[in-house]
Residue, then its C-alpha position, 0 to 999 in steps of 0.5 A: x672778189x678781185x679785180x687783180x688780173x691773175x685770178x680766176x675770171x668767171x662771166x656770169x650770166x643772169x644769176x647775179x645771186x650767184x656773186x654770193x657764193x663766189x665771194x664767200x670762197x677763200x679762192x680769189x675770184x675776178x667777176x664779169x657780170x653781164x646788164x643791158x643797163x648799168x644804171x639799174x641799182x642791181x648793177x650799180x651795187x654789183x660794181x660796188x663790190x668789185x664786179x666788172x660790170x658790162x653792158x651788153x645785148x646777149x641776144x641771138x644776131x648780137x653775135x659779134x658783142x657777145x664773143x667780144x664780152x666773154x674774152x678772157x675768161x677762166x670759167x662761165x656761169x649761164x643762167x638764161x631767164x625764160x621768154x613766154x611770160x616776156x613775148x606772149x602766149x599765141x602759138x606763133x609768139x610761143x614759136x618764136x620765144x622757143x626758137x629765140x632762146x634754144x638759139x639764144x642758149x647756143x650763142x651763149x655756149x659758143x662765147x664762152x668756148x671760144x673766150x677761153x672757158x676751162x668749165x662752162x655751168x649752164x643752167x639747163x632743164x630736163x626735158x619731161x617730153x623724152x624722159x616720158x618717151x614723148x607722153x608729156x609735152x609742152x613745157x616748152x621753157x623746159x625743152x629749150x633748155x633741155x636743147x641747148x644742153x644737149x647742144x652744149x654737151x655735143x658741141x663743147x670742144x672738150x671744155x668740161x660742161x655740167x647742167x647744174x640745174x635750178x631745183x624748186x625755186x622757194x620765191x615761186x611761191x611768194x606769188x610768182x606762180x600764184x597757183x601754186x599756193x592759193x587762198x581758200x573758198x573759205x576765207x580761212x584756209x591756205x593750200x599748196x594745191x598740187x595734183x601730185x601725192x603727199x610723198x613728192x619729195x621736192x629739190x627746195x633751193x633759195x635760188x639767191x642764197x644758195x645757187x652760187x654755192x653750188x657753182x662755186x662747189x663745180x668750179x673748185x672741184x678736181x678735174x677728176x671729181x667734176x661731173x663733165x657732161x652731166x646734170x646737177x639738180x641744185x637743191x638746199x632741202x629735200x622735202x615734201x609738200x606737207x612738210x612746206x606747208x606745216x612749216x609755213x603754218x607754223x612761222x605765220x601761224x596761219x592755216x596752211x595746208x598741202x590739197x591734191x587736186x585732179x590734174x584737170x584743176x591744176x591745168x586750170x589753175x596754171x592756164x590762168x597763171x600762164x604756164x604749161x601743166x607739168x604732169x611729170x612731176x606726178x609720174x617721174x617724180x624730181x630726182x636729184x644727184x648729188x647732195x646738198x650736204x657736200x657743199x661748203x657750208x650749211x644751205x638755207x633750209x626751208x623753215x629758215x626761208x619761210x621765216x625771212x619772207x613776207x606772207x602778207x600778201x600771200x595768205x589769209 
């Protein structure tokens, strides 16, 4: 990490894990990091390592400050958290935190074309309502995405853009989405309760360990070799659910397995976490692109994530 104006500035936008993967490049690198308070330790220890932290709203009608802050920058990485959990789940608030990311998403396009970015990483979605031919509806984070990337893609100007999208995210099973692994009836079991076959393969990533090493990888790339217009799916480990759970057993030595279950449970068990069902995952499965293997260095597997969480809370 620099601060000497001659290098490369990127504006990174809500994935502040990814300053990791910037600064284990050999390539100097200026970082602006975006907070609504300063004082929080997360930025105060980002300044510490030389990132120039701002305090800025980057929200839809702040229009005015959020082009300001993107000035000058070389690069943009824009990883927009989702809004459901923050703003209620009635239809109408539903509504709202959809209309206010999509617009929310553009803005942050818009900033950084215009502040001068030569390559623009968002951290888009796919949208299982198209790839399903308008079977599967109501992800609603993941249309939103899915929009703005479609937005970024028609409207970039002829800046290169790539959707490097977040895979299986290790930490949603530490109890962030609690109905993805569950205790048992019996007081013995833990389950990855999943309505899907015991072949899945997912797109595991340790979102910190690992997210900015693939930004990094799309930003050093050739003009030639980035993949303008298309989408990334980010991942550390390819690999099944009995393999996860197999593994978790064997770090904690706990009983840990993969159950499938009817969709109807599942939908039960994700209404109550409040999150929309994802019936794609079943029926169109989680491709991926490109392959870990060509990054910089070794990803963090899922064993190894597995052994460096604390379960405590989580399983029998």
């Amino acid at each position: 990490m620099t601060q000497d104006p001659s290098a490369p500035l990127v504006a990174v936008v809500g994935a502040t894990g990814s300053v990791k993967g910037l600064e284990e490049s050999d390539r100097a690198y200026g970082v602006r990091a975006f907070t609504r308070d300063a004082s929080k330790p997360v930025a105060q220890e980002l300044e510490k390592r030389g990132v120039d932290v701002v305090t800025v709203s980057l929200v839809d009608g702040n229009t005015e400050q959020v082009f300001k802050v993107f000035e000058g920058v070389d690069y943009a990485l824009q990883y927009l958290l989702a809004r459901y959990k923050l703003l209620g789940t009635s239809e109408q608030g539903k509504t709202r935190n959809f209309v206010q990311e999509v617009n929310e998403g553009k803005l942050l396009i818009d900033a950084a074309k215009a502040g001068g970015a030569s390559r623009i990483i968002w951290s888009g979605l796919p949208s299982y309502e198209k790839i399903s031919g308008g079977s599967i509806v109501g992800a609603h984070h993941f249309e939103s995405k899915a929009l703005v990337t479609d937005y970024a893609r028609r409207q970039s100007g002829g800046v290169p853009f790539v959707d490097l999208q977040a895979g299986f995210y290790g930490t949603n099973l530490l109890g962030v989405i609690p109905s993805l692994l569950m205790r048992q009836e019996d007081g013995l079991m833990n389950a990855f309760p999943w309505p899907v076959p015991a072949t899945l393969v997912v797109p595991f990533i340790d979102i910190t360990e690992d997210y900015g090493l693939w930004a990094r990888y799309m930003f050093e790339l050739s003009e030639g070799e980035f993949p303008n217009g298309q989408s990334v799916v980010t991942h550390t480990e390819i690999i099944t659910l009995p393999e996860m759970a197999s593994q978790v057993s064997e770090v904690t030595r706990k009983k840990v397995i993969f159950k499938r279950i009817s969709f109807e449970e599942f939908g039960e068990n994700m209404r109550k976490a409040g999150f929309p069902v994802w019936r794609g995952l079943d029926e169109l499965g989680w491709p991926t692109t490109i392959s870990h293997t060509v990054l910089p260095r070794r990803t963090r597997t899922w064993k190894k994530f597995a052994e460096m969480s604390d379960w405590s809370e989580i399983l029998y």
